[in-house]
C-alpha positions as CSV (number, residue, x, y, z in Angstrom):
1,X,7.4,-26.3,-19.7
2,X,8.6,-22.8,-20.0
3,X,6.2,-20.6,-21.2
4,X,7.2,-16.4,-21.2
5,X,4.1,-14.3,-20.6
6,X,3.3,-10.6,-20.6
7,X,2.4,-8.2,-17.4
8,X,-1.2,-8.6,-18.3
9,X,-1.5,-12.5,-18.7
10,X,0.5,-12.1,-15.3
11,X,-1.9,-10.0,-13.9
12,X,-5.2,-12.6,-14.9
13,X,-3.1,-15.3,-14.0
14,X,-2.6,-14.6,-10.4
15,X,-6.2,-12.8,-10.2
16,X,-7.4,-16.2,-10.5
17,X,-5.0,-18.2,-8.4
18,X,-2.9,-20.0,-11.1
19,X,0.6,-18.8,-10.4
20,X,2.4,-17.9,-7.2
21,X,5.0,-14.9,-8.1
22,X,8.7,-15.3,-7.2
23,X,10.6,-12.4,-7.6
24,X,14.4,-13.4,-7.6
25,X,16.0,-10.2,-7.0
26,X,18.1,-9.5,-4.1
27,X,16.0,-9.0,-0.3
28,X,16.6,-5.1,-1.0
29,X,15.1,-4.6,-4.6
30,X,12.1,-6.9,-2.9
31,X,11.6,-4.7,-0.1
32,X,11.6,-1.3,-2.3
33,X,8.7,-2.6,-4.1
34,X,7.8,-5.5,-5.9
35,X,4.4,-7.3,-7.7
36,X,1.7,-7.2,-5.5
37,X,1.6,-10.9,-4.0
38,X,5.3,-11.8,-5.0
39,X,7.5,-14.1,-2.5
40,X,10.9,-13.3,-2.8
41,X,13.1,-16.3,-3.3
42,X,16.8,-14.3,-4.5
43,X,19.3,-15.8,-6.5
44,X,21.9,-13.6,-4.6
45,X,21.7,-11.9,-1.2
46,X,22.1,-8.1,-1.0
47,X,25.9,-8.9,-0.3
48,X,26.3,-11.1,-3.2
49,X,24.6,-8.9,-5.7
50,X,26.8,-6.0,-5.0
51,X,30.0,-8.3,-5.5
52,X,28.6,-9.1,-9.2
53,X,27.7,-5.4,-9.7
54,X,31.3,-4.5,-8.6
55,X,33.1,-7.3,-11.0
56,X,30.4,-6.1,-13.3
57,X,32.2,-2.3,-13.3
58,X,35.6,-3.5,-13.3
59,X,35.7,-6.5,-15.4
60,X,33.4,-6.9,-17.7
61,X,30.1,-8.4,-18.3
62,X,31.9,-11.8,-18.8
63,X,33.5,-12.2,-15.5
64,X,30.8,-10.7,-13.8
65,X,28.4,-14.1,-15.3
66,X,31.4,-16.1,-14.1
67,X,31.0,-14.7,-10.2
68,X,27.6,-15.1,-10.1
69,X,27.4,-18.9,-11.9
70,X,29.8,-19.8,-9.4
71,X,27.9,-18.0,-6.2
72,X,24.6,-19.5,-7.6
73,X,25.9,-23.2,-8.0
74,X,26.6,-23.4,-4.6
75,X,23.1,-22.8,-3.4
76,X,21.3,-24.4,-6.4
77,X,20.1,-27.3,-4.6
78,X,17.9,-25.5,-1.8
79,X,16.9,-22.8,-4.9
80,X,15.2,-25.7,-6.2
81,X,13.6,-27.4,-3.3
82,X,12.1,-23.5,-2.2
83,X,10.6,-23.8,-5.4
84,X,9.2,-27.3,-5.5
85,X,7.8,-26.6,-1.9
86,X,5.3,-24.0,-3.4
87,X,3.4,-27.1,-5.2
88,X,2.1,-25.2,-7.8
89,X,2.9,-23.3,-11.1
90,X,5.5,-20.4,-10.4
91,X,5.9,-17.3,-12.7
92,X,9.5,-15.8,-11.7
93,X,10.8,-11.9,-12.4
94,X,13.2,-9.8,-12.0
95,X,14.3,-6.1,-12.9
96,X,14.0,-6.1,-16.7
97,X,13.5,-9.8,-17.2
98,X,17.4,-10.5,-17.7
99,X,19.7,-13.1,-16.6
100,X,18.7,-13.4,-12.8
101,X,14.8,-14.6,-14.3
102,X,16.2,-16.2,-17.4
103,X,18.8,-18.2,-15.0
104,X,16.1,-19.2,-12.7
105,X,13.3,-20.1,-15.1
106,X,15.8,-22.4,-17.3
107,X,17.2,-24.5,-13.9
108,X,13.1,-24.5,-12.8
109,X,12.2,-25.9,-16.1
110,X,15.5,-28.5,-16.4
111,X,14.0,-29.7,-12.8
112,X,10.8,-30.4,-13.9
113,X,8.9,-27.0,-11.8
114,X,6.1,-25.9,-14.0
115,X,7.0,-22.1,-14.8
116,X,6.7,-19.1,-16.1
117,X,8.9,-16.1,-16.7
118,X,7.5,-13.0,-17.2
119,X,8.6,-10.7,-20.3
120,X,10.6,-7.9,-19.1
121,X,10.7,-8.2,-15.3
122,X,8.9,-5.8,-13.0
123,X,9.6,-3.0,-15.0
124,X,7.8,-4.0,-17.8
125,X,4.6,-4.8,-15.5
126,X,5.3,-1.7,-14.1
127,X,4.9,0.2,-16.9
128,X,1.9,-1.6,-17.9
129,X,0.5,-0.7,-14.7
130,X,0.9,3.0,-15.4
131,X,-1.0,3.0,-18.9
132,X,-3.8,1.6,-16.8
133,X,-3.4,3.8,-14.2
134,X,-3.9,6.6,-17.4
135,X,-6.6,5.4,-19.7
136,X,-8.8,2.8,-17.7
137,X,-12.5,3.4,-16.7
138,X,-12.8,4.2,-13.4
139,X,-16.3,3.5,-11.6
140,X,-18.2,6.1,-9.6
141,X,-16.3,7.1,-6.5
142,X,-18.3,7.3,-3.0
143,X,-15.7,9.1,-0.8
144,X,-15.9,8.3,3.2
145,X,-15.1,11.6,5.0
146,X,-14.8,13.2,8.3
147,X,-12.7,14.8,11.3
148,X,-9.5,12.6,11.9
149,X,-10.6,9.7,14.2
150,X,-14.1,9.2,13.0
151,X,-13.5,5.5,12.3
152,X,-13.4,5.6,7.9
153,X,-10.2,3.5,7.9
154,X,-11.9,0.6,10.0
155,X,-15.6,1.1,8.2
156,X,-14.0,0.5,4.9
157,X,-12.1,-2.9,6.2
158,X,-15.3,-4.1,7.7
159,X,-17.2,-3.4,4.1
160,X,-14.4,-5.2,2.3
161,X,-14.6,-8.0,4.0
162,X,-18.5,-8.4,3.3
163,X,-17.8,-8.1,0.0
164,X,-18.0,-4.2,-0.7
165,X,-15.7,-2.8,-3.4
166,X,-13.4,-1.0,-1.5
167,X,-10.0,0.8,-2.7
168,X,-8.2,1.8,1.0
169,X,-5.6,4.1,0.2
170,X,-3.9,4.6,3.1
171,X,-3.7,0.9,3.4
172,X,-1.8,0.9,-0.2
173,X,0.0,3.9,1.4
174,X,1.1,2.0,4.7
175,X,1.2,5.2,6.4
176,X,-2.1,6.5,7.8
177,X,-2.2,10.2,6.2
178,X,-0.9,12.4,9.7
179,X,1.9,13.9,10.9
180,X,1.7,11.0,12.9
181,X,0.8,8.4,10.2
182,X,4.3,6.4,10.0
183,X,4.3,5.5,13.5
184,X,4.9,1.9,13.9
185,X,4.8,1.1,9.9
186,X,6.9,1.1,6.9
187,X,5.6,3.2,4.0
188,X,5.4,2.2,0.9
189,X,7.4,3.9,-1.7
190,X,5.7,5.9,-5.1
191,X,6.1,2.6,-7.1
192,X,4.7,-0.1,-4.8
193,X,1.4,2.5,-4.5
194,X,0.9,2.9,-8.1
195,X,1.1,-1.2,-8.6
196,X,-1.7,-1.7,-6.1
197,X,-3.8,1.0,-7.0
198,X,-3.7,-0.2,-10.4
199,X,-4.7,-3.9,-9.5
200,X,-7.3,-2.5,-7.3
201,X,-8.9,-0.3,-10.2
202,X,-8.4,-3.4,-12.3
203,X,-10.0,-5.8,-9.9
204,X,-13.1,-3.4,-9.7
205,X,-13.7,-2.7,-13.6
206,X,-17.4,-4.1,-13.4
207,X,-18.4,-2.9,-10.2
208,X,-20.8,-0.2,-10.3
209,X,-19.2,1.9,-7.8
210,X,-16.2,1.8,-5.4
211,X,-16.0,3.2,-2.0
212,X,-12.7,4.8,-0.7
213,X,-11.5,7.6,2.1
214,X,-11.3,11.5,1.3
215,X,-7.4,11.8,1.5
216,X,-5.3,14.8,0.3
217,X,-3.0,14.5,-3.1
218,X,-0.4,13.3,-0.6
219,X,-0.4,10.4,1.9
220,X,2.9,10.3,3.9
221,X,5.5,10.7,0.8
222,X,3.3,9.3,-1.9
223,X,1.2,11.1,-4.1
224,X,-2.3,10.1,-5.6
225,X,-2.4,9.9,-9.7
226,X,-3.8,13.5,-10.4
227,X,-6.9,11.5,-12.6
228,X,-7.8,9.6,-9.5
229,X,-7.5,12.5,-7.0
230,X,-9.5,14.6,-9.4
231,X,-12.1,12.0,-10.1
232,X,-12.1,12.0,-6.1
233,X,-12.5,15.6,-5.6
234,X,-15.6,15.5,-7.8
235,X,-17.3,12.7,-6.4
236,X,-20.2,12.4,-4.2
237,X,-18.8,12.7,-0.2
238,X,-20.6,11.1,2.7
239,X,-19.1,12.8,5.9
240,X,-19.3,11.0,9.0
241,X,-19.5,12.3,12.6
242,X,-18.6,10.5,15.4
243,X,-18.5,12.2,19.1
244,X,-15.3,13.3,20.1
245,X,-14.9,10.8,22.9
246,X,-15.0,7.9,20.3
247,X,-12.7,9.3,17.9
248,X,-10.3,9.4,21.1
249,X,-10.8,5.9,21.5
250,X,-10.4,5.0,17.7
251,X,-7.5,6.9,17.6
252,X,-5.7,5.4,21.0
253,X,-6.5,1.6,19.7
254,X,-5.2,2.4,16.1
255,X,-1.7,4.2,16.9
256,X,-0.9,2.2,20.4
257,X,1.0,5.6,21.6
258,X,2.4,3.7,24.7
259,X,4.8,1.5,21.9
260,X,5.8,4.6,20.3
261,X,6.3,7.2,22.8
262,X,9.7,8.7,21.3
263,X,8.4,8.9,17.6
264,X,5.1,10.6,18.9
265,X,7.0,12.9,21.0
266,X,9.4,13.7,17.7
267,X,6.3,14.0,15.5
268,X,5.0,16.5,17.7
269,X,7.6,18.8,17.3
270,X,7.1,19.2,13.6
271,X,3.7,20.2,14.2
272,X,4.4,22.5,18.0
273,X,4.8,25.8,16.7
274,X,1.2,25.3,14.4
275,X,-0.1,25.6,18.0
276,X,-1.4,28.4,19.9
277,X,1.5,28.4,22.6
278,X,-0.5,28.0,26.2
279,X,-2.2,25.0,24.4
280,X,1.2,23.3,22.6
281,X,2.8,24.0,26.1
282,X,-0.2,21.9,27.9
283,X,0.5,19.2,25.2
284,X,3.8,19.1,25.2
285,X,3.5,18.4,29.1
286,X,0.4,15.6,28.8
287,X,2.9,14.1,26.8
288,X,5.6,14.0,29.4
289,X,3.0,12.3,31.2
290,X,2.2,10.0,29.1
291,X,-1.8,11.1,29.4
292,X,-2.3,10.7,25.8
293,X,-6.1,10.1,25.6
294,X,-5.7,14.4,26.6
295,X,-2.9,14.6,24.5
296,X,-5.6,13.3,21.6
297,X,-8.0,15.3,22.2
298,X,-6.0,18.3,22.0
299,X,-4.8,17.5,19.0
300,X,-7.7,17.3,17.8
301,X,-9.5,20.1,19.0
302,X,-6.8,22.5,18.7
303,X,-4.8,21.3,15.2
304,X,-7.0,18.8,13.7
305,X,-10.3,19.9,13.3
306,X,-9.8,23.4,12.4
307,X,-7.7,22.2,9.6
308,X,-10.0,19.7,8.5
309,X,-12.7,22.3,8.2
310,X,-10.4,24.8,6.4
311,X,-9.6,22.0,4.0
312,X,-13.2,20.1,3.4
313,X,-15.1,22.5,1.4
314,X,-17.3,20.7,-0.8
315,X,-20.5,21.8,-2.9
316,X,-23.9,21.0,-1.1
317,X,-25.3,19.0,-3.9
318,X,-22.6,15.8,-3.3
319,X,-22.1,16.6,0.8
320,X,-24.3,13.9,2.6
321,X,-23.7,13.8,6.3
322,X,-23.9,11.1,8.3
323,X,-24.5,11.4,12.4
324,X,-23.3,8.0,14.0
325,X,-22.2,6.8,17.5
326,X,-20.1,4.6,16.9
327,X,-17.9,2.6,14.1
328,X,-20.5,-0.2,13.8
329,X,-23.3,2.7,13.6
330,X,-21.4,4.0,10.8
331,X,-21.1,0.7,9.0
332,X,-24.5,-0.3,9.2
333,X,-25.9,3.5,7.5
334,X,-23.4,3.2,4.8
335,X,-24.4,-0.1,4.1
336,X,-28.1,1.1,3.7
337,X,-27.2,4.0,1.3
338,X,-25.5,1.2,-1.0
339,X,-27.0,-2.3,0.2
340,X,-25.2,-5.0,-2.0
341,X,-26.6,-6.8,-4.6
342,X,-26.1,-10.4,-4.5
């Protein structure tokens, strides 16, 4: 049966494993953002959806239906058996919960699929997201923080994964916060950040606290909500310091430089001239060399750190440094500050 539901039964449905989201828009729209979890099974390729937008312009509404019943027929059958593949209850979307859902959800139901159809497409749930982005109660905030390299990416995975409430920014980001940060990803855009964010401060209502990473308002081209970042800037911060030596190695294992030469050697450039000149010159030429364990560490001795401590001032009473040797030292400390309780 067809049943229409609203962003937030959409949101509890999937939270506890009910649905599986199909977004039917075209490969593009998917890619730009999309509800965290979605599959994307499109009515019409990228191709196909700009013929229909074109007939759309030139000829009407009418004949633009008649293009794109007549594309869709054709690939009805395997729409279907995609669908009936997935075995379980489907909730389909699109942009504002228009023809492309409406189209899908009616042919799903005719077939005998079990689905839903959300009310008003993604930008409906987007919206959504953003009033809870603006009025929700956010727990305490413990803020993981340090010199670039210290490992606070990699602790937070490891405490997520035994169970920690644990919001990773960069993570929802895709980019990892540097000049460097893009290398070897693909960012996510404004919209796809705020969706997760909000599921993640949804997901964690109860907890008592949640532990993230001290970021600036910006990661990459995304920007933190200004009542998260300033609930973030208040919050207790537990600074970690991890020799140098192992921040090189953390640094080497997460950006793989030898896959990426050109884009490093690019990224460099940007940030060359913020470098006293006999020390950017030295770089520069490690780099030609491909010696990048020296190229990190001068990096980080010579741009990194002294910005970091520019940038970290932070009142006494919430500072709580933490001297560790390693990533797994780090780990296990934090874990005793805030042991779980089962």
């Amino acid at each position: 049966m067809l049943t229409n539901i609203t962003p937030q039964e959409l949101f509890q449905s999937k939270e506890q494993g009910k649905t599986i989201v199909v977004d039917v828009r075209a490969p593009k729209e998917f890619e730009e953002a999309t509800i965290p979890g979605a599959i994307n099974i499109p009515l019409f390729t990228d191709d196909e959806r700009a013929q229909v937008g074109t007939i759309y312009k030139q000829q009407g509404q009418e004949a633009a239906k008649d293009l794109g019943l007549e594309i869709f027929s054709k690939k009805l059958p395997a729409f279907i058996q995609e669908f009936k593949q997935l075995k379980v209850p489907v909730t389909v979307f699109c942009w504002r919960g228009g023809m492309r859902s409406k189209t899908a959800a009616t042919v799903l139901d005719l077939m005998g699929v079990p689905v839903n159809r959300l009310t008003g497409g993604i930008k409906a749930y987007r919206q959504w997201m953003q009033e809870q982005l603006d009025t929700l109660s956010i727990p305490s905030l413990y803020v993981l923080n340090g010199h670039t390299g210290n490992g606070k990416t990699l602790v937070l995975h490891q405490l997520k994964e035994e169970g920690y409430p644990v919001i990773d920014l960069e993570g929802m980001a895709n980019h990892r916060g540097s000049i460097f940060g893009h290398i070897g990803l693909k960012p996510n855009n404004q919209r796809m950040f705020d969706l997760l964010l909000g599921e993640a401060l949804l997901r964690y209502q109860n907890e008592p606290f949640i532990l993230i990473e001290g970021e600036s308002n910006r990661i990459g081209k995304v920007i933190i909500p200004e009542r998260f970042y300033q609930l973030k800037e208040k919050s207790p911060q537990l600074f970690i310091h991890l020799p140098i030596e192992e921040r090189v190695k953390n640094i080497l294992a997460d950006y793989s430089p030898h896959d990426y030469h050109d884009e490093f050697v690019e990224s460099f450039k940007r940030i060359k001239r913020r470098i006293h000149t006999p020390v950017a010159n030295a770089t520069d030429k490690l780099l030609e060399q491909k010696d990048y364990p020296l190229v990190v560490e001068n990096l980080l001795t010579h741009y990194y750190d002294p910005r970091y401590t520019h940038s970290s001032a932070c009142s006494e009473d919430l500072s709580t440094l933490i001297e560790v040797t390693s990533v797994e030292d780090a780990r296990e400390k934090i874990k005793q500050l805030f042991p779980l309780k089962h």
